[in-house]
C-alpha positions as a Markdown table, in Angstrom:
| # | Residue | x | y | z |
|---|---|---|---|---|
| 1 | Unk | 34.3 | -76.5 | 25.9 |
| 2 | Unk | 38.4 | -77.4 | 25.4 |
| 3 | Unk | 40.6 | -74.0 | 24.8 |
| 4 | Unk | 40.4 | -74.5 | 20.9 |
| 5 | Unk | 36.7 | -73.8 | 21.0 |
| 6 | Unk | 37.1 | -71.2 | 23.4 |
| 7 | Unk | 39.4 | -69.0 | 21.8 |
| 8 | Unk | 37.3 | -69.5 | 18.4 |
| 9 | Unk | 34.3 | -68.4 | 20.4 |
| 10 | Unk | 36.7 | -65.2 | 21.6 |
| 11 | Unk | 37.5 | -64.2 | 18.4 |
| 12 | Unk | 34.1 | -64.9 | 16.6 |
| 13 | Unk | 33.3 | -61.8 | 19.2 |
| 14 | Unk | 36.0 | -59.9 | 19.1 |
| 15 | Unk | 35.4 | -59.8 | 15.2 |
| 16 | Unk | 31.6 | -59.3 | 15.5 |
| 17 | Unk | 33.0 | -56.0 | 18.1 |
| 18 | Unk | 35.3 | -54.3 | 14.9 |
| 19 | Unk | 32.5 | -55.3 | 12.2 |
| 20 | Unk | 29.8 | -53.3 | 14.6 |
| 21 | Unk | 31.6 | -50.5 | 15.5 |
| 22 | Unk | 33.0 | -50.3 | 12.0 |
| 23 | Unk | 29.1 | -50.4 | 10.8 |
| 24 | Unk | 28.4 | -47.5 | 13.6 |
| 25 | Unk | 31.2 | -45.6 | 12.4 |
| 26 | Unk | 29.7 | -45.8 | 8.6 |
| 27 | Unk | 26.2 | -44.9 | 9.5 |
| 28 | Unk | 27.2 | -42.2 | 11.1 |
| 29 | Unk | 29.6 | -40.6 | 8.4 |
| 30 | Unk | 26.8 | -41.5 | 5.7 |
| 31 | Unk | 24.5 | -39.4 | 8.1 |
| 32 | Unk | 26.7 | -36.3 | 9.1 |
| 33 | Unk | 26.0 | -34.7 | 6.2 |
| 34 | Unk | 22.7 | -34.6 | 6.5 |
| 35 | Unk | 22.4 | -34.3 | 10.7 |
| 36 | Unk | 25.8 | -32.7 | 10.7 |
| 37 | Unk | 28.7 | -33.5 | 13.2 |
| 38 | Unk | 26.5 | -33.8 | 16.5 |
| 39 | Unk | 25.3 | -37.6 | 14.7 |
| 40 | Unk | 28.5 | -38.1 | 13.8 |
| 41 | Unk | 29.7 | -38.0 | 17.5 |
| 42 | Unk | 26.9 | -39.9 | 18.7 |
| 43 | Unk | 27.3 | -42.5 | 16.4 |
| 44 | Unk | 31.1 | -42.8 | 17.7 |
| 45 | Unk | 30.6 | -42.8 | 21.3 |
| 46 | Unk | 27.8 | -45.3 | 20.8 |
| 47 | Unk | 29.7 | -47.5 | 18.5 |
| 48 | Unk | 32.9 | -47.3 | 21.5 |
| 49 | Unk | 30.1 | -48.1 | 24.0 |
| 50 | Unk | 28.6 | -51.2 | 22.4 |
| 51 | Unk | 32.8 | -52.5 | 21.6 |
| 52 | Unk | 33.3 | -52.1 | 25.1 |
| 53 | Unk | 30.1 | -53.9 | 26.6 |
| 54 | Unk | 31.0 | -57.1 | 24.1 |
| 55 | Unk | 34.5 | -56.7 | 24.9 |
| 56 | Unk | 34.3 | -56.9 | 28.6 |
| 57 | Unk | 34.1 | -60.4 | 29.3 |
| 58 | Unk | 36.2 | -61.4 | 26.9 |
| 59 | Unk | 39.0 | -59.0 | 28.5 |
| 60 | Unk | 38.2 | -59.6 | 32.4 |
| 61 | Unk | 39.1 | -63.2 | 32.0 |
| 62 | Unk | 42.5 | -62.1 | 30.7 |
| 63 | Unk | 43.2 | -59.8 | 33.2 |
| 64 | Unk | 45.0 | -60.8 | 36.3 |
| 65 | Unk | 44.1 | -57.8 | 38.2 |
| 66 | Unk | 40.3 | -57.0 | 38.1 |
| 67 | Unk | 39.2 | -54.1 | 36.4 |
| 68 | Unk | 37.4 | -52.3 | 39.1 |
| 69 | Unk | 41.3 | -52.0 | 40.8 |
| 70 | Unk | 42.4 | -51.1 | 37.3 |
| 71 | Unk | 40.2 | -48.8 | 36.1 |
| 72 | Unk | 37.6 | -47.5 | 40.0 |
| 73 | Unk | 34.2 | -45.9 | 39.0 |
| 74 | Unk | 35.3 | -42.6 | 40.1 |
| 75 | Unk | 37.7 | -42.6 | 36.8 |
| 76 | Unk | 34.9 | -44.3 | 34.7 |
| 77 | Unk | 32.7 | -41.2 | 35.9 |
| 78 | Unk | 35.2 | -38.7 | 35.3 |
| 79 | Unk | 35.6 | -39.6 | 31.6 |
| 80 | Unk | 31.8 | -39.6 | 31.3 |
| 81 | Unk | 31.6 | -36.0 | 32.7 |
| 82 | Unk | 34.9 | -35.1 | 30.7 |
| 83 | Unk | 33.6 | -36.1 | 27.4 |
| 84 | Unk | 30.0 | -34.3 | 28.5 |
| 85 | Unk | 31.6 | -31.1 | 29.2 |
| 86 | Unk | 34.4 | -31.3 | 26.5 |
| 87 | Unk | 31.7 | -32.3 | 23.6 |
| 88 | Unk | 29.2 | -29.8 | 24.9 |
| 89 | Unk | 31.9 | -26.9 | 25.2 |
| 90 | Unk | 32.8 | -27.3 | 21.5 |
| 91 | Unk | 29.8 | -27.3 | 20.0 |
| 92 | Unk | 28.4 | -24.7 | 22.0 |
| 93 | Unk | 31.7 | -22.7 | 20.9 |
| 94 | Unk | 31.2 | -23.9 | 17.1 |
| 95 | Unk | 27.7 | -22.8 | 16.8 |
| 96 | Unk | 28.4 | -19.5 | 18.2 |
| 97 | Unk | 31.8 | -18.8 | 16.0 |
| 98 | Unk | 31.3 | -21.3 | 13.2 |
| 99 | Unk | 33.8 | -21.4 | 10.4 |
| 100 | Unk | 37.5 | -22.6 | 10.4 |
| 101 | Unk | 38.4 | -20.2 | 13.1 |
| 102 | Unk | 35.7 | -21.5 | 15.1 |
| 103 | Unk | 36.3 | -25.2 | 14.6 |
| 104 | Unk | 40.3 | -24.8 | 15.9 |
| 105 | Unk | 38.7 | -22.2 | 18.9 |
| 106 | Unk | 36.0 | -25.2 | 19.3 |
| 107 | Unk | 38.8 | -27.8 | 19.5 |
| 108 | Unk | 40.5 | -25.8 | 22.2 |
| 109 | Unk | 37.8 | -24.7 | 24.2 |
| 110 | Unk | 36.6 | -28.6 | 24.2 |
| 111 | Unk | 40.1 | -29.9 | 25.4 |
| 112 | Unk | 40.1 | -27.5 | 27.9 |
| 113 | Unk | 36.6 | -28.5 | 29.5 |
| 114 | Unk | 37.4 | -32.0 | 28.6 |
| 115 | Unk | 40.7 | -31.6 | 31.3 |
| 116 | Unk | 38.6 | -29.6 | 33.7 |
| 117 | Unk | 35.5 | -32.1 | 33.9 |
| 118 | Unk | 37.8 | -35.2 | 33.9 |
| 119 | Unk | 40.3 | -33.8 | 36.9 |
| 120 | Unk | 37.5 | -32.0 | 39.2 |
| 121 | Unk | 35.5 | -35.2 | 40.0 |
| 122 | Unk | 38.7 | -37.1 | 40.8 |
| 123 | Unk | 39.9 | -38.6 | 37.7 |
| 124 | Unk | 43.2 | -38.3 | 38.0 |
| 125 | Unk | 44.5 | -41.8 | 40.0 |
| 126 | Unk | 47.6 | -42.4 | 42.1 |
| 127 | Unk | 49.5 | -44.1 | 39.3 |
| 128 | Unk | 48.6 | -40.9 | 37.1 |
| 129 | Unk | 50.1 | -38.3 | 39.3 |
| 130 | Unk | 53.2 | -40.6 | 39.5 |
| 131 | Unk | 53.2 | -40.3 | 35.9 |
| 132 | Unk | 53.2 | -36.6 | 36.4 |
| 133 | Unk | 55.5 | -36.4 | 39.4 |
| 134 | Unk | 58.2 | -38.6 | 37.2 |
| 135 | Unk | 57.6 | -36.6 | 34.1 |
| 136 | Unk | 58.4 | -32.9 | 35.9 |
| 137 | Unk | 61.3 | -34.9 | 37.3 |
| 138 | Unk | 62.8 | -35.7 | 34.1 |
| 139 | Unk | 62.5 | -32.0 | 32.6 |
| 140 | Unk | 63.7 | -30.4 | 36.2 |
| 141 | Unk | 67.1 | -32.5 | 35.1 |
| 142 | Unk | 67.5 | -31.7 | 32.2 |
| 143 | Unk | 66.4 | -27.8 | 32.6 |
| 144 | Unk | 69.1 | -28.1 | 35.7 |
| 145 | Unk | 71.3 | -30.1 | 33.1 |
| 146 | Unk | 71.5 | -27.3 | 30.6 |
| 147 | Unk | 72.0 | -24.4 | 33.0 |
């Protein structure tokens, strides 16, 4: 196949990828009230799984570094146990509160375990605690700047 047909191949998937997950993210609001916000969620991660599996080889072709390099198993992993213990947090804390109150103390108490479960198994990569490392640089200045 010559590049014309190639990149009408790409983006024949890349537009079946947003019409899928757009169709997952439908079925699962039409079902959330009924099932309530548990299907919602699994509707949503499945619908960001199944983008991501169609969008792989499409992307890895583009890439000039490979994604394993990019993005090791260890950080894959670490957002799998981060969004376990984050999604499982909150609704524990939401079933047991319930209400507004509940829903903002879920939010929390999910962020938190979602930061726990993501950093303990190593997700946190060199180029992120550079990140870090540059940012409390930055507001050491400017706290040194202003004193």
């Amino acid at each position: 196949p010559n590049g014309g047909e190639r990149r009408s191949v790409r983006n024949t998937i890349l537009g079946l990828t947003v019409l899928s997950v757009v169709e997952v993210k439908r079925e699962g609001l039409d079902q959330a009230d009924e099932y309530g916000s548990v299907v919602t969620t699994v509707f949503l991660v499945l619908g960001i799984f199944s983008s991501t599996c169609v969008m792989h080889g499409s992307v890895r072709r583009m890439l000039s570094t490979p994604l394993s390099e990019l993005w090791p198993p260890r950080q894959m992993f670490s957002i799998a146990v981060g969004y376990a213990a984050g999604f499982l947090t909150a609704y524990a804390v939401d079933q047991s509160l319930g209400g507004h109150l509940g829903t903002l103390a879920a939010l929390a108490a999910g962020t938190v375990a979602y930061v726990i479960g993501f950093v303990l198994p190593g997700g946190l990569g060199e180029r992120d605690r550079d990140r870090i490392r540059s940012i409390r640089e930055r507001i050491a200045a400017r706290g040194a700047a202003t004193a």
